[in-house]
N, C-alpha and C positions, 0 to 999 in steps of 0.2 A: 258685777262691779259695785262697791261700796260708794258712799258718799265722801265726799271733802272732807276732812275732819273739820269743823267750824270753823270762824272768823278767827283769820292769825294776827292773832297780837302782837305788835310792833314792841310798846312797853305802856304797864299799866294800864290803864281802860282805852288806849288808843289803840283799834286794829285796823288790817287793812281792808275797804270798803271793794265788798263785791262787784258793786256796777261798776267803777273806776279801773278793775282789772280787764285790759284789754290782750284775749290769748288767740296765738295762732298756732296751728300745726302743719309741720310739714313730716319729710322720708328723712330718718334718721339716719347718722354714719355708724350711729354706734351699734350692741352686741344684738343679734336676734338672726344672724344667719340669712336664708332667703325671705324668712319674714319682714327684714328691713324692705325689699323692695316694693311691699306689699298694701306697708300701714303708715301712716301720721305718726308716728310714736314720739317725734321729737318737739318740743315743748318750745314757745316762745312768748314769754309775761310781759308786756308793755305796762306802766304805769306811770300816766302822768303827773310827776311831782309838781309841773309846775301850777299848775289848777288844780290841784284837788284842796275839796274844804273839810280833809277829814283830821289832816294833822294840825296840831296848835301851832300858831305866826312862827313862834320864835322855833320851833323844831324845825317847819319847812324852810324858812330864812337859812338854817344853821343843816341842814340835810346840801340845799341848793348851792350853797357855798362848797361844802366835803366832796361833793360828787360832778362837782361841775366838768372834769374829764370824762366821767361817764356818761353824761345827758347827752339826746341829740334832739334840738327843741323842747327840754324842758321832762323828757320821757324817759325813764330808765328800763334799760331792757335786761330780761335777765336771761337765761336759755338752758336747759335742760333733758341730756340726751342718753344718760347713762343708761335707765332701764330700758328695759323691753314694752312693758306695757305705758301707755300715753296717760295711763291715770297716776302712776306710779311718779312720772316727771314731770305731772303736775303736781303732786306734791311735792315734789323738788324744786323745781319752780319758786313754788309758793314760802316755802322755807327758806331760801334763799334769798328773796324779794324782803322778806321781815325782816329776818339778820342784817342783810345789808342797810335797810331804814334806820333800826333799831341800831347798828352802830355810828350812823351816819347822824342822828339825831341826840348821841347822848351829851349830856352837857362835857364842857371841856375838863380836863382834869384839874386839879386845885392847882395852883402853883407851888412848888417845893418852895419850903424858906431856909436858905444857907445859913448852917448853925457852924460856930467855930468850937474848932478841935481842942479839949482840955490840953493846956501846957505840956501836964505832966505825964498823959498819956501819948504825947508825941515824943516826948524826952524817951521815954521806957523802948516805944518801940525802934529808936535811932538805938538806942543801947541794945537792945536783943538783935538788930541787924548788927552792930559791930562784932557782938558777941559771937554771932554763926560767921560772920569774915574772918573772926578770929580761928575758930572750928576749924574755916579748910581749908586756910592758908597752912595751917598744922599738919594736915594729910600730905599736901606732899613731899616727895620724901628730897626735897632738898638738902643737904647738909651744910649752910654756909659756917 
């Protein structure tokens, strides 16, 4: 069995603090045949957003607000059960747990600023729509 690949990085020099990850295992539903009856294989990540001191104010502020349907007391759980092996969904897991921080923590998007439509590019395109009405009103074969 290999190790964890290192400290997963949420964004920038921020990643997630190993002692703060709280994991349990249990019997998976998913793929492994009689083996599921057998092993732990399925994965479950606890991490409490609301005490930990490893993300900066304004990300856990702006995480605890995004995720507030997901929280129960403050703890985000994640769960992972696709593979067979128990290391393997912990790195699923743990991938998972990042992404989700990591989108839950990014700043908000700029606000668009409403720019108005040139004149004459709106003249053009009412005239190319008259123009194709004019096209297929010609197609059919009316004879008045």
């Amino acid at each position: 069995m290999g190790v964890m690949s290192g400290p997963y990085v949420i964004r920038g020099s921020v990643s997630l603090p190993e002692a703060e990850l709280m994991w349990r295992f249990s019997r998976s539903s998913g793929p492994g045949g009689q083996h599921v009856n057998t092993s732990d294989s399925q994965v479950e990540l606890r991490f409490d957003l609301a005490a930990t001191e490893a993300l900066p104010q304004v990300w856990k502020e702006r995480a605890l607000q995004r995720l507030e349907n997901r929280l129960v007391g403050g703890v985000v759980v994640v769960r992972a059960s696709e593979h067979r092996s128990q290391w393997r969904n912990r790195e699923t897991a743990l991938v998972r747990l990042a992404s989700l921080l990591a989108e839950a923590t990014a700043p908000p998007p700029k606000q668009r600023r409403r720019t108005k439509i040139p004149r004459g590019i709106n003249e053009r395109r009412l005239r190319e729509k008259k123009q194709r009405g004019e096209t297929k009103r010609g197609r059919s074969g009316r004879d008045w």
